[in-house]
ROFI-661428 format. One line per field, with one value per residue (C-alpha): y, x, z; residue number from 1; residue in three letters. Coordinates in steps of 0.02 Angstrom, whole numbers, plus 32768, in hexadecimal, padded with zeros to 4 digits. Each point is the difference from the previous one (the first is absolute). Layout:
% residues N
north <- Y;...
east <- X;...
up <- Z;...
num <- NUM;...
residu <- Ala;...
//
This chain:
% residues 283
north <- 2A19;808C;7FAD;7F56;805C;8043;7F63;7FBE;8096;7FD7;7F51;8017;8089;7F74;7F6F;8090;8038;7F45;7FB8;809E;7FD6;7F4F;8002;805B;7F9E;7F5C;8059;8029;7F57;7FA2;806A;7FD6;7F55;800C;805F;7F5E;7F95;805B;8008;7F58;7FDF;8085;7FAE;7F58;8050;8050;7F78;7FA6;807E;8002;7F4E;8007;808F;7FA9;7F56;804D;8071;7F5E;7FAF;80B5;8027;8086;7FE9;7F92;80A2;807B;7F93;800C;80A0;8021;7F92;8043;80BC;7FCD;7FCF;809A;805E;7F82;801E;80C4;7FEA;7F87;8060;80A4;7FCB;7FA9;80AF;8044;7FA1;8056;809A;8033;8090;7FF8;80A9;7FC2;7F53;806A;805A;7F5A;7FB9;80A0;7FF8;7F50;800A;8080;7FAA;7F47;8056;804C;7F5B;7F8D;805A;7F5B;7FB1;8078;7FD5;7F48;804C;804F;7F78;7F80;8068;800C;7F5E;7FDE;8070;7FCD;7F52;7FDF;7F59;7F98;7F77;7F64;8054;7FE0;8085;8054;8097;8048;807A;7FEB;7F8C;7F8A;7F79;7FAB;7F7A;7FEA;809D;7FCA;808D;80AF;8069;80CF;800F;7F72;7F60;7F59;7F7B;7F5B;7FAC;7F51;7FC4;8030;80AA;8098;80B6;8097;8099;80B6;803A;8095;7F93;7FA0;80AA;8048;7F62;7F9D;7F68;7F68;7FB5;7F44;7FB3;8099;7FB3;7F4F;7FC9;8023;7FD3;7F76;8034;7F76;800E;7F76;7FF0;7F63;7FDE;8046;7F44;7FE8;8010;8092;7FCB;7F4A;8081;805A;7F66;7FB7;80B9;7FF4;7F56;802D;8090;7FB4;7F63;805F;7FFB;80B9;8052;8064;7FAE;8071;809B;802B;7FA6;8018;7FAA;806A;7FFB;80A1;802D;7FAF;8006;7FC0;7F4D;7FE6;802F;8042;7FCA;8055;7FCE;806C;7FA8;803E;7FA0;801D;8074;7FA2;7F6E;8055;7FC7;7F50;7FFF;804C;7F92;7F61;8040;8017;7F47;7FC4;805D;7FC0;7F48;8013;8060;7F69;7F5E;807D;8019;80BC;8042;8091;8032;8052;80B6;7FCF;8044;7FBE;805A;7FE7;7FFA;803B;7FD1
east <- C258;7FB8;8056;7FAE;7F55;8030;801F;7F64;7F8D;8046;7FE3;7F64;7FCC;804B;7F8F;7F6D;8030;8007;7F70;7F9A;805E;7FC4;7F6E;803A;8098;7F92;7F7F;808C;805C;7F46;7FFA;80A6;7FE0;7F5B;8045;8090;7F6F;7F9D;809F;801D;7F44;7FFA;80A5;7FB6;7F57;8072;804E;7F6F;7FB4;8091;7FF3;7F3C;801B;8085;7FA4;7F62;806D;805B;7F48;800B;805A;8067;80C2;8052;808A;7F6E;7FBB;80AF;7FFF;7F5A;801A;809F;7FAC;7F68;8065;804B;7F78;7FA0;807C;8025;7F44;8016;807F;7FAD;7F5B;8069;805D;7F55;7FCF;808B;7FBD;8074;7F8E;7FE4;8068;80A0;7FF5;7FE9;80AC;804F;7FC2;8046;80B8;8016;7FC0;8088;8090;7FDE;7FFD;80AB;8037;7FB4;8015;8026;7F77;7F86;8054;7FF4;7F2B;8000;805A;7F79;7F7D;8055;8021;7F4C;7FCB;805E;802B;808E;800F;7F6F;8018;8033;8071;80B4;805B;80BF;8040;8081;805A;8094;7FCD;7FA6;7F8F;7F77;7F7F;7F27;7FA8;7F9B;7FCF;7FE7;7FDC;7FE8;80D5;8049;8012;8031;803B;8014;80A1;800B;8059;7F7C;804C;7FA9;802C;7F9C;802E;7FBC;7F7F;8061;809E;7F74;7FB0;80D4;803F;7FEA;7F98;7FF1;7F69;8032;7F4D;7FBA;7FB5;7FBE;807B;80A7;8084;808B;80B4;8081;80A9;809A;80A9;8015;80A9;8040;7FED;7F61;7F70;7FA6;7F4A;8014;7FFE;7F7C;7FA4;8017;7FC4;7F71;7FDE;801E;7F8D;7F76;8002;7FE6;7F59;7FFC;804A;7F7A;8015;7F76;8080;808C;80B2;8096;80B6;8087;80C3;8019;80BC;80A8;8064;80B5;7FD7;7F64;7F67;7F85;7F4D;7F59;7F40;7F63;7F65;7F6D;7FC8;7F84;8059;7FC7;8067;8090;8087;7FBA;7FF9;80A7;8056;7FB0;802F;80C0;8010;7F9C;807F;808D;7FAC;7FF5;80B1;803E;7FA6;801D;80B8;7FE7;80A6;7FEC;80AA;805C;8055;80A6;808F;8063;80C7;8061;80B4;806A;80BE
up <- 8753;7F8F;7F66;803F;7FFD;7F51;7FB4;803E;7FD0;7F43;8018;802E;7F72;7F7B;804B;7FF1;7F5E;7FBE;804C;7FAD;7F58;8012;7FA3;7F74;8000;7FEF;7F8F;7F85;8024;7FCD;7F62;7FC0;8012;7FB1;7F6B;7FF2;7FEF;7F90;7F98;7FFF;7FD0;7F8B;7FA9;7FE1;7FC7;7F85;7FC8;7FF3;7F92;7F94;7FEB;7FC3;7F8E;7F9B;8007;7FC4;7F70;7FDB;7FB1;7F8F;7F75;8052;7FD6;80A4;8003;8005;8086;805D;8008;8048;807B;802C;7FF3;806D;8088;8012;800C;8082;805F;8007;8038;8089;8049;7FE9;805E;8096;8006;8001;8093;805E;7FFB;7F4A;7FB5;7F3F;7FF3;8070;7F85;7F5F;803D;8028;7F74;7F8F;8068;7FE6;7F57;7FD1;807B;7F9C;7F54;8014;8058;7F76;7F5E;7FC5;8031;7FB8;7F57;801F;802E;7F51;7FA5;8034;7FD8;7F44;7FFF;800E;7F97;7F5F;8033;7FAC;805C;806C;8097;7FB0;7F70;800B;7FE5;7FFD;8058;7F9D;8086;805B;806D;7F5A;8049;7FBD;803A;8006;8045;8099;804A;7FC9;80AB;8038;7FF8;7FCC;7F76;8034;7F85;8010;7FAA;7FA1;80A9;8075;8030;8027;7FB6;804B;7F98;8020;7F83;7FE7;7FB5;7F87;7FC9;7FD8;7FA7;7F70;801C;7F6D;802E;7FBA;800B;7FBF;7F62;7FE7;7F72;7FEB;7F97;8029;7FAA;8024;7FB5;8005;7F9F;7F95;7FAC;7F5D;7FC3;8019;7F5E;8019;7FAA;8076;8096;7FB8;7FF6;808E;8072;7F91;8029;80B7;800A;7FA1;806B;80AD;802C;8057;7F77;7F8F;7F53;7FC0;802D;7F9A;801D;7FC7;7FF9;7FD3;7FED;8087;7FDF;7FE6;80B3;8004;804A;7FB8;7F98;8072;7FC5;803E;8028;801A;8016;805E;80B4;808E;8079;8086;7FCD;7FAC;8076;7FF5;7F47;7FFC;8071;7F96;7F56;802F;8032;7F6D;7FA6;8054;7FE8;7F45;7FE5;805B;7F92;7F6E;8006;801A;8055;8089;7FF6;80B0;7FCD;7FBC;7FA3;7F6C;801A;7F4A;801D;7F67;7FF2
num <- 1;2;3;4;5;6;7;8;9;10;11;12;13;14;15;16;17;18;19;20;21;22;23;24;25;26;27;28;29;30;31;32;33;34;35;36;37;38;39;40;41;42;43;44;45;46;47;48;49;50;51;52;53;54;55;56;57;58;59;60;61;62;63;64;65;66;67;68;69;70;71;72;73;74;75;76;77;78;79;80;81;82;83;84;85;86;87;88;89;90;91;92;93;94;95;96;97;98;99;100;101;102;103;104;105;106;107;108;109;110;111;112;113;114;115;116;117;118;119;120;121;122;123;124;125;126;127;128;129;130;131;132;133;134;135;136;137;138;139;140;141;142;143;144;145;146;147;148;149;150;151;152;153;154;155;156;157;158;159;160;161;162;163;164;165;166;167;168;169;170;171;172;173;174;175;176;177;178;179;180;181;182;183;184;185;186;187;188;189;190;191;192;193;194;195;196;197;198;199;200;201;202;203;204;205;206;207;208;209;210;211;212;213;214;215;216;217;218;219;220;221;222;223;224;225;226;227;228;229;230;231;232;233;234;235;236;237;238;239;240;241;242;243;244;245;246;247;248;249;250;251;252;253;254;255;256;257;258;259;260;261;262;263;264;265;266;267;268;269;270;271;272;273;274;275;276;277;278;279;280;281;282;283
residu <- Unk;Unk;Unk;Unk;Unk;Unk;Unk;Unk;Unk;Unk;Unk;Unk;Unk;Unk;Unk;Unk;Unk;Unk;Unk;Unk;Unk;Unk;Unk;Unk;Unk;Unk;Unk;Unk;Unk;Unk;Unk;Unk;Unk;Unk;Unk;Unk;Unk;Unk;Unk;Unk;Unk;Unk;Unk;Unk;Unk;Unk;Unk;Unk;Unk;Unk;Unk;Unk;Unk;Unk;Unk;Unk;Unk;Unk;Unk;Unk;Unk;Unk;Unk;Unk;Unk;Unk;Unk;Unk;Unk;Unk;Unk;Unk;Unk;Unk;Unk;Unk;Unk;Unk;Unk;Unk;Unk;Unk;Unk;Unk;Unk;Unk;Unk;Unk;Unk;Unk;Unk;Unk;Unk;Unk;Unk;Unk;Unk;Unk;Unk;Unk;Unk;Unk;Unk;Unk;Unk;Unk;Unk;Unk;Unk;Unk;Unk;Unk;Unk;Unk;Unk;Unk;Unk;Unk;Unk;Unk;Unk;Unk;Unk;Unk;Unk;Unk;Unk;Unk;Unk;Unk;Unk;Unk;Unk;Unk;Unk;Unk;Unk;Unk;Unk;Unk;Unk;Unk;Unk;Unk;Unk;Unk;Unk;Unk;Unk;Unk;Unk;Unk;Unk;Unk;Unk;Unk;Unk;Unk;Unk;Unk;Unk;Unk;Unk;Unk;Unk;Unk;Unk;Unk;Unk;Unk;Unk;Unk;Unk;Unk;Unk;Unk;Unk;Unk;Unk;Unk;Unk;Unk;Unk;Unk;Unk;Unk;Unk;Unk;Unk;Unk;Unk;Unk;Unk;Unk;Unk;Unk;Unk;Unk;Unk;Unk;Unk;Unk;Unk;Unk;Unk;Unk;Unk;Unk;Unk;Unk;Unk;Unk;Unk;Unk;Unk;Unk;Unk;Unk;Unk;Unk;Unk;Unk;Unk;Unk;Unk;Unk;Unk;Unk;Unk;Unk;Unk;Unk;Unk;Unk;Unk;Unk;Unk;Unk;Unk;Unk;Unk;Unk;Unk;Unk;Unk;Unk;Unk;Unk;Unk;Unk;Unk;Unk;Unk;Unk;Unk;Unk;Unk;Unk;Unk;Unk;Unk;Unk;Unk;Unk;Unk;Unk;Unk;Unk;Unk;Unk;Unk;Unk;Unk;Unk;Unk;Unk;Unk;Unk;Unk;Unk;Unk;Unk;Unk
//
């Protein structure tokens, strides 16, 4: 019996302790879900603000990677605000956040040395521009890839590859490697070069590249060209042509000028021999 009255003396001190824990139990309960909602609010509103800032730096003449980045930047720092005023409605005092804020700062920097590099990186990147959205560039480390810049954000670079592919590299790698910056400049120069055969009359293939580059309607006629007899290979005499084009359509113009060439090599008589190799037998 006196262990029946036990258990029911704890019993009842648990119901009593809950039902006086009640309130605070709800109080807190309301709170938390009052701080999901305002965090869920307080996202979109970010978002939305993100979306108005670029849209109204867009009509500016503010660089689209500078742009990026801002965007990328400001949302950080919206939200390190939105989450330090919901802590503040729990009762978080400035000096406990400043402490959290000062541990974590010191626990993420060890844990993402990397990703302050890919931080300062951007911020170089910016600053000298050695490449803007909409250049195509190529990444000449170990991993080369190339492709359209679309995006230049806070840590990383995405490019965008002839195929549709997309390549987001840390801003650290860009700031470490060489980068050739292929649309760079609004000319540049087209250099084809082909073997014809040993047979063939040098000044008719001469003429007939001339003929070929003059003809194309992209090619600058008002810039210097030049055909030239390259070198002598084994197979064949490798000829060469630099003319200057519109980088924007230097793969078109480059693709169109081999098959003319191929088309006139062809009505012309104009061998493109295959690598061979002539064995003398002596007795």
């Amino acid at each position: 019996m006196e262990e029946v009255e036990e258990i029911t003396t704890e019993v009842s001190k648990f119901g009593q302790l809950v039902q006086e824990s009640l309130p605070a139990i709800a109080s807190f309960g309301i709170r938390v879900v009052l701080a999901i909602v305002v965090f869920w609010i307080g996202s979109r509103l970010i978002n939305w603000a993100i979306r108005t800032m670029k849209k109204s730096l867009d009509k500016t003449t503010i660089d689209k990677g500078v742009i990026s980045f801002l965007g990328s930047f400001a949302k950080i720092v919206l939200y390190v605000m939105l989450v330090y005023n919901i802590a503040s409605y729990f009762g978080v005092t400035e000096s406990s956040m400043a402490a959290l804020l000062a541990s974590a700062g010191v626990t993420v920097g060890l844990a993402l040395q990397g990703g302050l590099s890919n931080l300062a990186g951007g911020v170089m990147l910016l600053l000298f521009k050695p490449f803007q959205v909409g250049d195509y560039i190529v990444v000449n480390d170990t991993n080369a890839c190339e492709g359209s810049v679309s995006k230049i954000e806070i840590c990383y670079t995405t490019l965008t590859t002839i195929d549709n592919r997309q390549i987001v590299i840390p801003n650290g790698t860009l700031s470490d490697v060489i980068v050739t910056n292929v649309t760079g400049q609004k000319e540049r120069k087209l250099e084809i070069k082909l073997g014809v055969s040993y047979t063939s009359d040098i000044k008719k293939v001469k003429t007939i590249l001339e003929r070929v580059l003059r003809e194309d309607p992209d090619v600058m006629s008002d810039r210097d060209m030049k055909v030239y007899m390259d070198s002598m290979a084994d197979s064949s005499i490798i000829m060469g042509i630099l003319a200057w084009v519109p980088t924007s359509k230097y793969l078109d113009i480059k693709w169109r000028v081999n098959e003319r060439i191929k088309e006139e090599f062809d009505a012309e008589g104009i061998q493109i021999p295959y690598n061979q190799l002539d064995v003398h037998l002596h007795q």
